[in-house]
ROLUM-446673 format. One line per 8 residues: number of its first residue (from 1); for each residue x, y, z of C-alpha. Coordinates in Angstrom, 2 decimals. Each point is the difference from the previous one (the first is absolute). Example, Ala and Ser with C-alpha at 12.3 -4.5 7.8 and 13.67 -1.06 7.14 Angstrom:
% ROLUM-446673
1> 12.30 -4.50 7.80 | 1.37 3.44 -0.66
END
This chain:
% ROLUM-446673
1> -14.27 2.61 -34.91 | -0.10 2.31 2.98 | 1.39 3.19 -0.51 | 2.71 0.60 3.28 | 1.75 2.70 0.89 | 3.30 -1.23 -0.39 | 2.46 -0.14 2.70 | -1.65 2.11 2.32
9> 1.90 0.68 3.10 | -0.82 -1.73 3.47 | -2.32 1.28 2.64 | 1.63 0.50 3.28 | -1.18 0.76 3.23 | 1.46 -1.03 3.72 | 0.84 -3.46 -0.18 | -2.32 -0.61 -2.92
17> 0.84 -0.51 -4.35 | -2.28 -0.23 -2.21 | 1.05 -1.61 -3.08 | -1.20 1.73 -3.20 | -2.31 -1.58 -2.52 | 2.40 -0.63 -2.31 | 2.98 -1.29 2.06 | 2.03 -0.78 -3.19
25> 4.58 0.49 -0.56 | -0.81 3.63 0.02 | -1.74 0.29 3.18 | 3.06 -2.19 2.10 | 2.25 3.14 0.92 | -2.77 1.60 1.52 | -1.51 -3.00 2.35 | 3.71 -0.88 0.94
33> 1.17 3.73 0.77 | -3.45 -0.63 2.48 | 1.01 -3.03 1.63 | 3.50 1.01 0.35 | -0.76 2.76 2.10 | -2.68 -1.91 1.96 | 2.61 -2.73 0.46 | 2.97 2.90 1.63
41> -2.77 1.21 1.90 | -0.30 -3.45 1.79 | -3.95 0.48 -0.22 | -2.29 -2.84 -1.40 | -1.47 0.40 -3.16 | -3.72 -1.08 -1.33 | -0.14 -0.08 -3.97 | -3.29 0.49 -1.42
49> -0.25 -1.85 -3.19 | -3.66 0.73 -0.45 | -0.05 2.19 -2.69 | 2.64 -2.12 -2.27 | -1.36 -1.19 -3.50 | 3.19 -1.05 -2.01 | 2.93 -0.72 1.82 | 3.53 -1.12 -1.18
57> 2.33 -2.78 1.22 | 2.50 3.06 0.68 | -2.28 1.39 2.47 | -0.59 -3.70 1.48 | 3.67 -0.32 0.71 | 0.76 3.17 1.83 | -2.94 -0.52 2.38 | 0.67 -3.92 0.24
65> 3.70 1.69 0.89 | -1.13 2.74 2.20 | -2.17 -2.72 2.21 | 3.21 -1.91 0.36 | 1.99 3.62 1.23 | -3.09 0.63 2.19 | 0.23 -3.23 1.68 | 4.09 -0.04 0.50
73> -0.75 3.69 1.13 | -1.20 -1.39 3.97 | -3.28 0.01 -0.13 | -1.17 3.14 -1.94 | -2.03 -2.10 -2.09 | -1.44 0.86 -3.43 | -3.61 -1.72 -0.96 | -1.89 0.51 -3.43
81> -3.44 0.96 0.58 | -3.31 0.19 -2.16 | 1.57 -2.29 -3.00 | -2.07 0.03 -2.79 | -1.13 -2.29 -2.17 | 2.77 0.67 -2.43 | 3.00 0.53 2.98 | -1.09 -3.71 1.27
89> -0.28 -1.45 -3.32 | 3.83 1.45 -0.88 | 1.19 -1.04 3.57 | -1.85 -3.38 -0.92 | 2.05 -0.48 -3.15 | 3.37 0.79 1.32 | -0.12 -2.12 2.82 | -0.01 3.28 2.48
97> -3.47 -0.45 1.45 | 2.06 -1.57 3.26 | 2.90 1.96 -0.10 | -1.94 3.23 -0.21 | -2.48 -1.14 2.31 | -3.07 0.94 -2.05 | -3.61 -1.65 0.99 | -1.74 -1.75 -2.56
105> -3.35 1.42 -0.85
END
């Protein structure tokens, strides 16, 4: 098994998150502190899921929740971007791929 840094906090930059490898419980109050703010700051928000290798169904439903928030927002507009294999296969599972809006590869 891979040996992740657990919980490590998101990246942020102007109207980009990246989500942290490990994007388990212990890594949701950091990602939704992020889209919180991006959300009061009426901006649109890309979320890079390209680094993610283990994610939990936790993290699934806050971003399947902050997509919904995003939308209702007025056009701000969230969008996950560079899903990888282990993001879409989650998504896949939990019947998110279309709420969340993620490509298949």
């Amino acid at each position: 098994m891979e040996n992740l840094e657990p919980s490590s906090p998101p990246v942020e930059t102007a109207g980009e998150l990246t989500l942290p490898e490990c994007a388990d419980l212990g890594a949701c109050p950091g990602v939704k502190d992020a889209l919180m703010l991006a959300l009061a700051g009426g901006q649109g928000l890309k979320v890079d899921a390209g680094k993610v290798k283990t994610i939990g169904t936790p993290m699934m439903q806050l971003l399947a929740a902050a997509k919904r928030s995003f939308d209702l927002d007025g056009g701000s507009g969230m969008t996950v971007v560079n899903a990888s294999e282990r993001f879409s296969e989650v998504s896949r599972l939990l019947g998110l791929t279309a709420v969340l809006q993620v490509s298949e590869n």
